[in-house]
C-alpha positions in Angstrom: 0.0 0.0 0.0 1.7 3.4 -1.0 1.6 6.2 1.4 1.1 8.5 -1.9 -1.4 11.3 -1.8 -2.7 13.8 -4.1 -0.9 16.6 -2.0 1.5 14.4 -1.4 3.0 12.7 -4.7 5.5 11.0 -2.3 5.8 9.3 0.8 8.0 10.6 2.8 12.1 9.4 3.2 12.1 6.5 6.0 12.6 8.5 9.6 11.2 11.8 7.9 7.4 11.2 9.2 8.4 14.0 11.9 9.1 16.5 9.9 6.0 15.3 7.7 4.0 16.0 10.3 5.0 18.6 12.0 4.7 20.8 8.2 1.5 19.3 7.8 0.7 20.7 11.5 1.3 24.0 10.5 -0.6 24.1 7.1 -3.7 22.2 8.2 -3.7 24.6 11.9 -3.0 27.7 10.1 -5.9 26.9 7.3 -8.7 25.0 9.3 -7.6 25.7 13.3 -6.5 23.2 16.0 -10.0 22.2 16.7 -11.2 21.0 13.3 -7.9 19.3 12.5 -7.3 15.9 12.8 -5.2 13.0 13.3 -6.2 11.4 10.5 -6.1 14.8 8.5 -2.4 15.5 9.6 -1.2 12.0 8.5 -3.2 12.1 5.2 -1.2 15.9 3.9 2.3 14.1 5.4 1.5 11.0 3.6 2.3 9.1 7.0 -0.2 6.3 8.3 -1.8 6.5 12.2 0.9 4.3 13.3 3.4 6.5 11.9 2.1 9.2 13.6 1.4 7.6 17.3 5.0 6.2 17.2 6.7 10.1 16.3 3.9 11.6 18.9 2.0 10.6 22.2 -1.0 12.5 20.8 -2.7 15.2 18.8 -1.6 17.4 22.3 2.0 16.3 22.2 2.9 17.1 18.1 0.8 20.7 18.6 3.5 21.2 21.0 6.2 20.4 19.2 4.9 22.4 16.4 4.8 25.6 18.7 8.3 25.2 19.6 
């Protein structure tokens, strides 16, 4: 199964699913809020699966942090 979406023609380089993330956290917060942004959202623009996501971040909480700093 490819990670490959439409905004994201790639997946991600192996151990780059942070960084994924975290860019995706910006540009999905910035466009739609905290509130109506999703996991499932924020791994579908990095092109990173739940998994992915869980094992870079403890939660939703924990990556919106990281994304401040």
């Amino acid at each position: 199964m490819s990670l490959a979406t439409p905004r994201n023609p790639t997946p991600p380089a192996r151990g780059d699913a942070r960084v994924a993330l975290l860019d995706a956290a910006l540009a999905l917060v910035r466009r739609s809020g905290w509130t109506a942004t999703s996991v499932e959202q924020l791994c579908r623009a990095a092109g990173v699966t739940k998994g992915a996501f869980f094992h870079q971040f403890e939660s939703k909480e924990a990556l919106g942090v990281a994304a401040a700093q």
